[in-house]
C-alpha positions in Angstrom: 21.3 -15.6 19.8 19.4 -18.8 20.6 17.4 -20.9 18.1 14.0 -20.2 20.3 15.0 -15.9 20.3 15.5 -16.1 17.0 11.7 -18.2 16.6 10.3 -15.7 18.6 11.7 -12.5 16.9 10.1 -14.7 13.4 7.0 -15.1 14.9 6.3 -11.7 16.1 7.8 -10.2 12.6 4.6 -12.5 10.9 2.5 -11.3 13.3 2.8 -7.6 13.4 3.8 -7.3 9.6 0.9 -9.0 7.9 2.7 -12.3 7.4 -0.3 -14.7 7.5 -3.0 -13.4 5.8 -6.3 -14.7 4.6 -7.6 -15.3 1.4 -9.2 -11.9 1.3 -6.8 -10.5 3.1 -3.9 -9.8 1.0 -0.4 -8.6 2.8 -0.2 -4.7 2.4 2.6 -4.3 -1.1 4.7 -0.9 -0.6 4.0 1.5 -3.2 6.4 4.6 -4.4 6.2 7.4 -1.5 6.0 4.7 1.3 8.2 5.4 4.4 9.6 1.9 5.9 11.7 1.9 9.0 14.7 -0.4 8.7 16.3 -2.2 12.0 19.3 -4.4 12.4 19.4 -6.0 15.7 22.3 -4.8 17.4 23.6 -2.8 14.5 23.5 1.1 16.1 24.5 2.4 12.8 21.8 1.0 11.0 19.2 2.3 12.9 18.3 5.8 11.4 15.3 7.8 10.2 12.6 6.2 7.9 13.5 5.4 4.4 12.0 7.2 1.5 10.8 4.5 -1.6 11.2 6.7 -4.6 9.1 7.4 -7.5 10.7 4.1 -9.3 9.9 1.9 -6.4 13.4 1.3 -5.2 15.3 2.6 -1.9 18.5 2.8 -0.9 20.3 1.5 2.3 23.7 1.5 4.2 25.4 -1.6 3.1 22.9 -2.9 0.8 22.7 -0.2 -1.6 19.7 -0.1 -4.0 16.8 -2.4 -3.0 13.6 -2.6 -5.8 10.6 -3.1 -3.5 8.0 -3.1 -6.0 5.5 -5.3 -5.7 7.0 -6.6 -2.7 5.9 -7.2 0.7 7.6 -5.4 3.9 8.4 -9.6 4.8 9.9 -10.0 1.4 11.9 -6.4 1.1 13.0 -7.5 4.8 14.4 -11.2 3.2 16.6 -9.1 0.5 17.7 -6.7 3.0 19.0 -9.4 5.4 20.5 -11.6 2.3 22.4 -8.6 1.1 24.0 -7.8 5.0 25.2 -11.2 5.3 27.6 -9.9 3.3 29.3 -7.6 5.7 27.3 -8.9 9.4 27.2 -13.0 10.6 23.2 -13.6 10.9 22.0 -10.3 10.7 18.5 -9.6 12.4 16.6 -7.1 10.2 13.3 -6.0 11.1 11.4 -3.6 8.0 8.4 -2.0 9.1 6.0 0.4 7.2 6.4 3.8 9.2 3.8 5.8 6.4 2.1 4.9 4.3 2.3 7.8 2.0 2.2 6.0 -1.7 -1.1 4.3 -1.7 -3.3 7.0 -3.1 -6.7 7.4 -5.0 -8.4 10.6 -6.3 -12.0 11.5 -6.3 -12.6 14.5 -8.4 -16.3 16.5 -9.6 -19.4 16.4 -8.1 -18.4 15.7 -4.4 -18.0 18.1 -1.5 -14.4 17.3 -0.8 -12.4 16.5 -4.1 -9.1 15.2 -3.9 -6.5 13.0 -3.3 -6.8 10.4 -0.6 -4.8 7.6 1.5 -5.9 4.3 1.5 -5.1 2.0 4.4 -4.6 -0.6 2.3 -7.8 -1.0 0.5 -10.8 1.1 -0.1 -13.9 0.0 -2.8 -15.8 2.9 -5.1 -18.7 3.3 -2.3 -15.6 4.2 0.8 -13.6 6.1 -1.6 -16.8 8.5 -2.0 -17.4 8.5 1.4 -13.9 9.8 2.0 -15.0 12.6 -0.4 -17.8 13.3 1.5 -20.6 12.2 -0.3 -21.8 13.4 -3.7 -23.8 16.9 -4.6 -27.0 17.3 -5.3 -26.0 18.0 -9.1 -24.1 14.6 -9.3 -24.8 12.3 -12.1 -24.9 9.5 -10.1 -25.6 7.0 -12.7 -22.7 7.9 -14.9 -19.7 7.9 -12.3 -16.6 6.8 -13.8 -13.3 5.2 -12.4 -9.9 5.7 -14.7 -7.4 3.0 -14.1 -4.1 3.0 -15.8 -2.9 -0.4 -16.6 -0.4 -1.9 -18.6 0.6 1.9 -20.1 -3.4 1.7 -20.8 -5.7 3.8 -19.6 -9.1 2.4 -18.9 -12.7 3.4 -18.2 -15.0 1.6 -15.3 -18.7 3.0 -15.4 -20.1 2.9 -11.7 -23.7 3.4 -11.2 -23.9 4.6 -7.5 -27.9 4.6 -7.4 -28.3 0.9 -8.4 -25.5 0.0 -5.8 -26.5 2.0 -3.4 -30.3 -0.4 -3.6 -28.0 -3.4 -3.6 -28.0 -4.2 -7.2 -25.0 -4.8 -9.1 -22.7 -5.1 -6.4 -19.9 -6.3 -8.6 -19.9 -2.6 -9.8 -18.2 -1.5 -6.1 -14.8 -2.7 -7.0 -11.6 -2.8 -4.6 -9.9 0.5 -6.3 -5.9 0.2 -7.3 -3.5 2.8 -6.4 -3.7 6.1 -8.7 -7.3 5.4 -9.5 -9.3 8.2 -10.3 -13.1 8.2 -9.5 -15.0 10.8 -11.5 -18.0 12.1 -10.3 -19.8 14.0 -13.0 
């Protein structure tokens, strides 16, 4: 392979999977339940069907064996997976894509018409993530909503007042929501 095919196969890897990224726009981090297709450039046998990340963040792969991909990026799981062929294949070209996303989920539960658990694709604030829900009832509290986030093996409590935000005021209260938050609509 040329030095310019191989610039070009970079380049459109950065490009298609979130690569370059603004300052507000973060690169997309696979989460547990994820599904990422794995390529290797003229490597039949390592093409297959999408690979699962488990519950404890890793994934396993022909070759490679166990690869931890939490917290990382799809361009930074794709550096390990490449490393760790180089073993067995002379410049392997690995391509890692996110099939599903399947892990990044929130939950909106009480006084909303569809409680539940949703996807987010990537992020989603307190105002979409009720949206998603459908809106609140008529018997909402909507001064008293709550979002649980675990962190750090601690659980924590966000209030959310959804009629001063929904005037404009506090707007610091609409915050980006992590995965396995849980917005409580009382």
């Amino acid at each position: 392979m040329t030095l310019s095919t191989r610039c070009l196969i970079c380049l459109l890897g950065l490009i298609s999977f979130g690569g370059w990224a603004s300052a507000d726009e973060r690169p997309y981090v696979v989460t547990p339940g994820d599904l990422l297709t794995i390529a290797v450039w003229k490597e039949p046998d390592l093409q297959g069907p999408g690979v699962l990340v488990r519950p404890d963040g890793t994934f396993s792969y022909p070759l490679v064996g166990q690869v931890d991909a939490k917290g990382k990026t799809v361009i930074e799981i794709e550096k390990i997976v490449t490393e760790k062929l180089k073993k067995f294949i002379s410049d392997p070209v690995v391509t890692v894509s996110l099939q599903e996303i399947r892990g990044n989920k929130i939950y909106v539960m009480g006084q909303v018409a569809r409680p539940g658990e949703f996807i987010v694709n990537p992020r989603v604030d307190v105002m979409q993530a009720l949206s998603m829900a459908g809106g609140t009832t008529p018997f909402a509290s909507l001064g008293n909503i709550i979002i649980l986030r675990r962190a750090n093996g601690q659980q924590q409590a966000i209030r959310f007042d959804y009629t001063s935000v929904s005037k404009g005021k506090d707007l610091n209260q609409n915050i980006e929501l992590q995965v396995g938050d849980i917005v409580v609509v009382p």
